[in-house]
matplotlib code that plots the C-alpha trace (Angstrom):
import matplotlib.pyplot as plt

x = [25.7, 23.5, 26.8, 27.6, 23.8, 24.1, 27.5, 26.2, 22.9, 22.7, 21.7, 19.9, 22.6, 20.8, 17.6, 16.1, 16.5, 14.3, 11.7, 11.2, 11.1, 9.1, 6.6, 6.6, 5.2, 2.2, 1.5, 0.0, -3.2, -4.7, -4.4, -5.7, -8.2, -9.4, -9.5, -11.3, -14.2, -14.6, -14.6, -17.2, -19.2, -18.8, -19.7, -16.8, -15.0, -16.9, -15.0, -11.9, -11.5, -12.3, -9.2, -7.1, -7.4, -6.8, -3.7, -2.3, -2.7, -2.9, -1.6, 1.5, 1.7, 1.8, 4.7, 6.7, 6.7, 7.0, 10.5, 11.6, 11.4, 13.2, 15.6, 16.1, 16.9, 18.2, 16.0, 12.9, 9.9, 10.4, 13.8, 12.8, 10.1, 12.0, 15.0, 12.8, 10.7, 11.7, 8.1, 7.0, 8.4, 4.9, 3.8, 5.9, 5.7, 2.0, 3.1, 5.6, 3.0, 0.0, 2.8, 2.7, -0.5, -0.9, 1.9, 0.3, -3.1, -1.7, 0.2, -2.6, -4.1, -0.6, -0.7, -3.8, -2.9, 0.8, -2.4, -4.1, -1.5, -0.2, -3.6, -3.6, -0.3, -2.0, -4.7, -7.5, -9.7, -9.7, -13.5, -15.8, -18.7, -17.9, -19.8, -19.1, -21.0, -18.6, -15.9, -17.5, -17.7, -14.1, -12.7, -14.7, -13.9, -9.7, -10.2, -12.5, -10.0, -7.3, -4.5, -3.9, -4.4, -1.8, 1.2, 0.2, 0.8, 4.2, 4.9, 4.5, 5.6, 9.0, 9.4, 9.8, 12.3, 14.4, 14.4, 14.4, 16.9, 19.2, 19.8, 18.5, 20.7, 20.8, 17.2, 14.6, 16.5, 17.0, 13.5, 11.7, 14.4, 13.0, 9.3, 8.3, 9.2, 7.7, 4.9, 4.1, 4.9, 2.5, -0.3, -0.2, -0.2, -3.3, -4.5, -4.3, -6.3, -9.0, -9.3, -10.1, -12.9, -16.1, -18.3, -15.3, -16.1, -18.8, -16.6, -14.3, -16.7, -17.9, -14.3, -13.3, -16.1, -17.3, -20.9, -20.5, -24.1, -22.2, -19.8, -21.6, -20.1, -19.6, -17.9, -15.7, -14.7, -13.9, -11.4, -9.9, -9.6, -8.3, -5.3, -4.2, -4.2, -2.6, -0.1, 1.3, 0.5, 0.2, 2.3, 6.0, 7.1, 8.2, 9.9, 11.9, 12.8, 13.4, 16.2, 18.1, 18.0, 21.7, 21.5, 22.4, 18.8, 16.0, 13.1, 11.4, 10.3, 10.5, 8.3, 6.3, 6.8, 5.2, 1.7, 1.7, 3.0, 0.6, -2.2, -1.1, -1.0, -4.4, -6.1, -4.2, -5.0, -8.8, -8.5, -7.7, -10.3, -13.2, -13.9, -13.1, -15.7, -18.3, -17.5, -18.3, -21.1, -20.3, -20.9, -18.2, -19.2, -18.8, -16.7, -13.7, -13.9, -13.7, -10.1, -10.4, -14.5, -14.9, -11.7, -11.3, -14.6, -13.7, -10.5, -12.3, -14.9, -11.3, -9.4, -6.1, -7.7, -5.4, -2.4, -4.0, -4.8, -1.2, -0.3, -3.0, -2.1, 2.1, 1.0, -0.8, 2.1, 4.6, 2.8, 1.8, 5.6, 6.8, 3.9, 4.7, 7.8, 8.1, 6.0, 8.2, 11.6, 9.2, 9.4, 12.7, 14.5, 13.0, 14.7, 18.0, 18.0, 16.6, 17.2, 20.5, 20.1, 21.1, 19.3, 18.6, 18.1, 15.4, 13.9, 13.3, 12.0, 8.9, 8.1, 7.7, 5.7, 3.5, 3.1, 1.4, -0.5, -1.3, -2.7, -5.6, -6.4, -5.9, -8.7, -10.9, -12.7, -12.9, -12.2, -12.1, -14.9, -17.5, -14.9, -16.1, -13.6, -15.4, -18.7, -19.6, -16.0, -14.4, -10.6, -9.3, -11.9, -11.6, -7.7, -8.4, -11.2, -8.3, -5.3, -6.7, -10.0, -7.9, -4.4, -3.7, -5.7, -3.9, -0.8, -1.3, -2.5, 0.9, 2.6, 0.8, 1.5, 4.9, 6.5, 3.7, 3.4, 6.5, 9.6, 8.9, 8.8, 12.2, 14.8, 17.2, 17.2, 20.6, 21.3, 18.4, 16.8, 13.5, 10.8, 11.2, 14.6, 15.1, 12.8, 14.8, 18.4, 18.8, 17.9, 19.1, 16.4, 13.3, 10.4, 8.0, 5.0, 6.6, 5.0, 1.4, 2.7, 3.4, -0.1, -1.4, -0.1, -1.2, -4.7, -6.0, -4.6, -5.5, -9.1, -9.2, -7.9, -10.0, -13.3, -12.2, -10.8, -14.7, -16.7, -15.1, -15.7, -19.1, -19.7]
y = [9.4, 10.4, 11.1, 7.0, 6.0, 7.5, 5.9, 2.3, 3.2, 2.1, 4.1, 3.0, 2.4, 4.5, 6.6, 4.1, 1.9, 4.1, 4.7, 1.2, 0.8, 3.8, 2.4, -1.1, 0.2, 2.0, -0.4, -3.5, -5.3, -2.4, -1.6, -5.3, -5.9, -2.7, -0.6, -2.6, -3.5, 0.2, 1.8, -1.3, -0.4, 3.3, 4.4, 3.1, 6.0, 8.6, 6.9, 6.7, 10.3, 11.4, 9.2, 10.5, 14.0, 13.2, 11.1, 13.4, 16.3, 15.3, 12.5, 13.5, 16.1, 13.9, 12.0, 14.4, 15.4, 12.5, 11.8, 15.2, 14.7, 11.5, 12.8, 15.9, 13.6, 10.3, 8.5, 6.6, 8.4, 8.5, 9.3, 11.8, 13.8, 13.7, 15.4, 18.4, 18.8, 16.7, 17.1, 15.1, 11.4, 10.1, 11.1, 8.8, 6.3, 6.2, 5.7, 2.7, 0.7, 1.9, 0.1, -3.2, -3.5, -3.4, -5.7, -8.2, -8.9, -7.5, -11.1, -12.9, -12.0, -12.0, -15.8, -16.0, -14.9, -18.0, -20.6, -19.5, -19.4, -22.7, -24.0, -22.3, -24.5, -27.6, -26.8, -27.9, -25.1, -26.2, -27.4, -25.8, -26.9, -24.9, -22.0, -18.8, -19.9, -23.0, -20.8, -18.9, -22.2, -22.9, -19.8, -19.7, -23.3, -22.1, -19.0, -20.8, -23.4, -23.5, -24.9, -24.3, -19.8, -20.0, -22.3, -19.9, -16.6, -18.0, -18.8, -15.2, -13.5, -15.5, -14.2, -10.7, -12.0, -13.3, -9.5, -7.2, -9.1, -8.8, -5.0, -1.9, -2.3, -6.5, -6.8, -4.6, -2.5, -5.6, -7.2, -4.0, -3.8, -7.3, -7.7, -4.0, -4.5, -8.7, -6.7, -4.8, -7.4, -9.9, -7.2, -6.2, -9.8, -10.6, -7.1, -7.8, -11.3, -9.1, -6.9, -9.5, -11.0, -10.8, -8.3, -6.8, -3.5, -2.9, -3.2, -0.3, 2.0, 1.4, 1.9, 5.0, 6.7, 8.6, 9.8, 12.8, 12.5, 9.4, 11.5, 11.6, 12.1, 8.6, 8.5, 11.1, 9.7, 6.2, 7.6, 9.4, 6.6, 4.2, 7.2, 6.9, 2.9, 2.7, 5.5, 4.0, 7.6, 7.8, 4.6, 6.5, 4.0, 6.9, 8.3, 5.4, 5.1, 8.8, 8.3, 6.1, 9.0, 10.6, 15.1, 15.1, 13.6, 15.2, 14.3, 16.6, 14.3, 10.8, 11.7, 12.5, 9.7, 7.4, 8.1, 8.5, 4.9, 3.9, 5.7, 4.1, 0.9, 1.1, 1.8, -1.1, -3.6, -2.4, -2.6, -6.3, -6.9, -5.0, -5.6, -9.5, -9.8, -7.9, -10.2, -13.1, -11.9, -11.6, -8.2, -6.0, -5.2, -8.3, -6.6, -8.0, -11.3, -10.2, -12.0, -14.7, -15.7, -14.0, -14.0, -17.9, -17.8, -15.7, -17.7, -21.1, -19.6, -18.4, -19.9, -20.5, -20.0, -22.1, -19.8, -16.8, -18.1, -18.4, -15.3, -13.5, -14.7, -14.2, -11.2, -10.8, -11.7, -10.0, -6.8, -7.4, -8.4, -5.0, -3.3, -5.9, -5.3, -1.1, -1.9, -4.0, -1.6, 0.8, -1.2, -2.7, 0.8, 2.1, -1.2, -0.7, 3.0, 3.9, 0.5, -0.3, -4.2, -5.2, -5.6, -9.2, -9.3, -6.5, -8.4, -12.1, -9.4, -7.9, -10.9, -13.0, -10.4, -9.6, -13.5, -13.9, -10.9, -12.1, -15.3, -14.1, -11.6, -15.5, -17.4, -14.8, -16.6, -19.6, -20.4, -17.3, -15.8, -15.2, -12.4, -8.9, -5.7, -3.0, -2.6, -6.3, -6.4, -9.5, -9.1, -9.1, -6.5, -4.4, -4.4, -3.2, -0.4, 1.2, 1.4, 2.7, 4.1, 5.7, 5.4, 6.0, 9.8, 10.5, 9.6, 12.4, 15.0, 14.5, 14.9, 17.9, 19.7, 18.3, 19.3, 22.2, 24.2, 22.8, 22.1, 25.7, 27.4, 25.7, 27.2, 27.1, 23.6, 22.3, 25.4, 27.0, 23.8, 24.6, 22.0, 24.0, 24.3, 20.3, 19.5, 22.2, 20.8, 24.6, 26.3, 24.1, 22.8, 24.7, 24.2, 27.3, 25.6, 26.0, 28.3, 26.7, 23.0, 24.8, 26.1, 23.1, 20.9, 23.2, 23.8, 22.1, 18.3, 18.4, 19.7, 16.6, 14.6, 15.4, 15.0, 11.0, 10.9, 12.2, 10.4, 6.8, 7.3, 7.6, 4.5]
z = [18.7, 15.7, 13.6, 14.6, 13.9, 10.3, 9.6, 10.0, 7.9, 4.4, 1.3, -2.1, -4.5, -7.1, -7.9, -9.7, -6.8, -4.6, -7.4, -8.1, -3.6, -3.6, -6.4, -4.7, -1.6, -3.5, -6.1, -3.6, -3.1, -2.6, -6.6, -7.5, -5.3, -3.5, -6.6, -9.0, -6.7, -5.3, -9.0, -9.5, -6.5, -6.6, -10.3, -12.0, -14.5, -12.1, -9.2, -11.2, -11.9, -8.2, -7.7, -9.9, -8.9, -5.3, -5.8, -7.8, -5.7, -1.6, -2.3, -4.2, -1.9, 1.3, 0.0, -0.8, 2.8, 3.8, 1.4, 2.4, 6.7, 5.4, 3.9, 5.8, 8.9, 7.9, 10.8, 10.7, 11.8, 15.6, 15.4, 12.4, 14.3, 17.1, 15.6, 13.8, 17.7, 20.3, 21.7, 18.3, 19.3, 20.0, 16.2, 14.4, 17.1, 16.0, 12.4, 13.6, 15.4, 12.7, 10.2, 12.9, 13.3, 9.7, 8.6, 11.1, 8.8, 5.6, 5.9, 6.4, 2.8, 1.3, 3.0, 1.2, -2.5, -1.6, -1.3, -4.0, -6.4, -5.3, -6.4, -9.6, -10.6, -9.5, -11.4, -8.4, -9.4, -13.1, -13.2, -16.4, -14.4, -11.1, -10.4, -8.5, -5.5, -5.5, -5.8, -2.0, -0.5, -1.6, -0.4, 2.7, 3.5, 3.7, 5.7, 8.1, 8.8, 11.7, 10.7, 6.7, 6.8, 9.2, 7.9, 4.5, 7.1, 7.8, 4.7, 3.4, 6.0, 5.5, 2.2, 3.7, 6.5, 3.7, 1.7, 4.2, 6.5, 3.5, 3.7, 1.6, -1.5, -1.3, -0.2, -0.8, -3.9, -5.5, -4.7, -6.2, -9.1, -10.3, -8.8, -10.3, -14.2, -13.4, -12.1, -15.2, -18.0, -16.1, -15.8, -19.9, -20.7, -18.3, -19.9, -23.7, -22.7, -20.9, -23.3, -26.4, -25.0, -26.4, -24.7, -22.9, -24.5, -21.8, -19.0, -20.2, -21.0, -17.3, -15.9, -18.2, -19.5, -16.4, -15.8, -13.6, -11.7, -10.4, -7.7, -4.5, -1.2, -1.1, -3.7, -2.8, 0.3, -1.1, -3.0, -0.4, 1.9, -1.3, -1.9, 1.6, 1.9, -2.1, -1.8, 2.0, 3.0, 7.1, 7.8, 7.5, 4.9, 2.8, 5.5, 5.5, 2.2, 2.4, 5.0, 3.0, -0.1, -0.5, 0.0, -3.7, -5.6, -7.0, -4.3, -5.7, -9.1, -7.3, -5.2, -8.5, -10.0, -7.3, -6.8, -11.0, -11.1, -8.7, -11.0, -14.0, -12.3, -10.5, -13.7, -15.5, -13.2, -13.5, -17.2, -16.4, -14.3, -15.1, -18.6, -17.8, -15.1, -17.5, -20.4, -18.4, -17.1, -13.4, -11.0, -10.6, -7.0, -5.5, -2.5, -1.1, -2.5, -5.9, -6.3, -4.4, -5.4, -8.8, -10.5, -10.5, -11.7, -15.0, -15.6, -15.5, -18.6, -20.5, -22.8, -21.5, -18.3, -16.1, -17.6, -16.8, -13.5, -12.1, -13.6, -11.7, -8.9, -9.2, -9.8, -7.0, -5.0, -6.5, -5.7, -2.1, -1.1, -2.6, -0.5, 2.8, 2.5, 2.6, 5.9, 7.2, 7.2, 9.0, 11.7, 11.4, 11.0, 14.0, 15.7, 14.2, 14.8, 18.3, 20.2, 18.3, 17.8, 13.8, 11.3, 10.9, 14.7, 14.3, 11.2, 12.9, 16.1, 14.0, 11.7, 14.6, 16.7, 14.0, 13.3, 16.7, 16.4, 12.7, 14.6, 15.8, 12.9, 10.8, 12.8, 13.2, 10.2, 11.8, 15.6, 16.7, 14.3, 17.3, 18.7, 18.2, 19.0, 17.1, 16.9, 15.0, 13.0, 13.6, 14.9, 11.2, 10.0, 13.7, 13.3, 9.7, 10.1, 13.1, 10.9, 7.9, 8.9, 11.9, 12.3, 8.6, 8.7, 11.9, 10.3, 7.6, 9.3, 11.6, 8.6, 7.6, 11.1, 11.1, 8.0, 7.6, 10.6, 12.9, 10.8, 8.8, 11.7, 13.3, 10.3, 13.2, 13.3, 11.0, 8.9, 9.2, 6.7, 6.0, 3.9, 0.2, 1.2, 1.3, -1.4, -3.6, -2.5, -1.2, -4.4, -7.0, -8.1, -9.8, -7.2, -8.9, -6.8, -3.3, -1.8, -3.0, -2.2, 1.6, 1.6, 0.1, 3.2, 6.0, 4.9, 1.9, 2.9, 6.2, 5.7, 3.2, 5.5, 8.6, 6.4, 5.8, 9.2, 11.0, 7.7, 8.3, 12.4, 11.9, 9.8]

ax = plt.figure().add_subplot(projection="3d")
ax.plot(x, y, z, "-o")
ax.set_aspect("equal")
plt.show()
């Protein structure tokens, strides 16, 4: 049966195709409005380094055991910890439905960034006299409302029916292969703008010249959590992807390449935003609403505003669909795998699920805003504090244990496989930091990760 399972799965037609996937799934919201508002609120440069250092070391390390359990197994993550322990089902089971959950009110702000660039081509936002606290009222006004947030929800959501229902190579290789270089020629043009306006100067000194006194604890741990919600780490998206990689690549450098594209991109975007906002004399802290309040705000004071407007927010849309998207085929995979419906059956299946549970995580600014599930998080927030606060941590330290402490010790298992084994294509390919990247994943990442994990439950 699993000989017949891997016959009907597809492959990525190339390398690049799984880079650019790979990337796509990194590089999302997280990067444009996460990042920029946290380095603004947590010390700026001192934040940014913190970052760095942690996506480029747990981080990279994660998804590269991630990629590698993919690829090792060819099955999405139930069916892939299930084949290296049988006793490990439940594990990716919890990555599946921490990849639902999220999918369901990741939507509903990827429904939001479809309205608000809808507006930016109608140019209904283009008033010189409106002020950011007009800009709130605006923005709270749409979220509040019943009806409009959720024909936006099923609008986005749509758009990845459409690409993932089309297939790995048709859909989401050729998605990423167009979105990710759109991505990047949008970003330096919105950059160069940023960067010319008077008083910018200020804003990148605060974003790259770091003031060491600034690392606290805090800050620390915001940069954790931001490396595990940027780099899809937890949610078995790169086990996914890994699946679909044929025995003969190098895993070993694209799974290098991500999380450095996702660096290069995170710091980009802030180099668009940052110095922007400080020219213009707003607060880089303003929190979550920082591009939906405060960056209409700075495009109405630019020249060319409008312009810069609607490419802000294709942009914006362009990199939450590759993100939406990666978490998608989580769930889809799974479908097609282990309950053996097709793909475009399985696809309608989890849009529409996650569309009703996206319902409720939609109103909860408006009708349904007096609901509390934890502690006094609405149902948007609640379902947001227990996939990444929670689920995503748990996810991690699975894969630690997994690909760690369990697969190492099973060698028996399909040749006698082991993880450096896969990541080195059995010796052809120079790995001299194996043995460290082993160590790395059953002590260092996990201690890491357990220090989010027990931080964010007691906030």
């Amino acid at each position: 049966m699993k000989d017949n399972i891997k016959t009907l799965r597809e492959n990525w037609g190339s390398n690049l195709g799984f880079i650019m996937a790979a990337a796509g799934s990194a590089v999302g919201l997280g990067n444009l409005w996460k990042f920029p508002y946290l380095a603004g609120k947590n010390g700026g440069a001192a934040f940014v380094f913190v970052y760095m250092i942690l996506a480029l070391t747990v981080g990279s390390s994660l998804i590269l055991a991630e990629v590698a359990i993919g690829r090792y197994t060819g099955l999405n993550p139930v069916g892939a910890y299930q084949k290296i322990n049988k006793k490990w089902g439940i594990g990716g089971k919890i990555q599946v439905l921490a990849s639902f959950l999220m999918l369901s009110y990741y939507c509903v702000v990827g429904g939001w960034i479809v309205k608000y660039m809808v507006v930016s081509f109608s140019r209904l936002f283009i008033n010189s006299s409106s002020s950011s606290l007009e800009y709130k009222a605006v923005f709270e006004n749409f979220i509040s409302s019943p009806i409009e947030p959720v024909v936006y929800l099923g609008i986005y959501i749509s758009l990845n029916l459409i690409i993932v229902g089309a297939g790995v190579k048709n859909g989401i290789e050729k998605a990423s292969k167009i979105l990710m270089p759109a991505l990047m020629c949008i970003l330096l043009v919105i950059l160069a703008r940023s960067l010319t306006l008077e008083g910018a100067q200020k804003g990148v000194s605060f974003f790259l010249k770091p003031d060491f006194s600034k690392i606290t604890f805090d800050v620390i741990l915001a940069a954790m959590g931001q490396v595990f919600l940027s780099l899809s780490i937890g949610l078995g998206s790169m086990t996914t992807y890994g699946s679909y990689l044929s025995k003969k690549e190098n895993i070993l450098k694209s799974a290098a390449i991500v999380p450095v594209i996702d660096t290069i991109f995170a710091i980009v975007a802030g180099l668009c935003i940052l110095p922007a906002v400080f020219a213009l004399g707003f607060s880089p802290s303003e929190g979550p609403g920082l591009i939906f309040i405060t960056l209409p705000a700075v495009f109405e004071k630019m020249s060319f505003g409008h312009f810069f407007s609607i490419a802000f927010f294709m942009l914006a849309l362009f990199a939450a669909v590759t993100s939406s998207i990666s978490i998608l085929e989580t769930c889809v995979c799974y479908l097609v795998d282990d309950k053996k419906i097709s793909r475009l059956k399985g696809s309608i299946s989890c849009v529409l699920t996650a569309f009703l549970v996206g319902l409720p995580c939609s109103l909860s600014f408006g009708p349904m805003s007096t609901y509390e599930i934890i502690g006094s998080r609405n149902i948007f927030n609640s379902m947001d504090f227990l996939v990444c606060n929670m689920m995503l941590p748990m996810g991690g330290i699975l894969i630690c244990i997994l690909a760690g402490w369990v697969w190492d010790k099973q060698k028996h298992i399909e040749n006698g496989h082991s993880p450096i084994e896969e990541v080195t294509n059995n010796g052809k390919i120079r790995f001299p930091l194996g043995k460290l990247w082993l160590f790395f994943i059953r002590w260092i990442a996990p201690g890491a990760i357990i220090f989010v994990f027990i931080s964010s439950a007691m906030k």
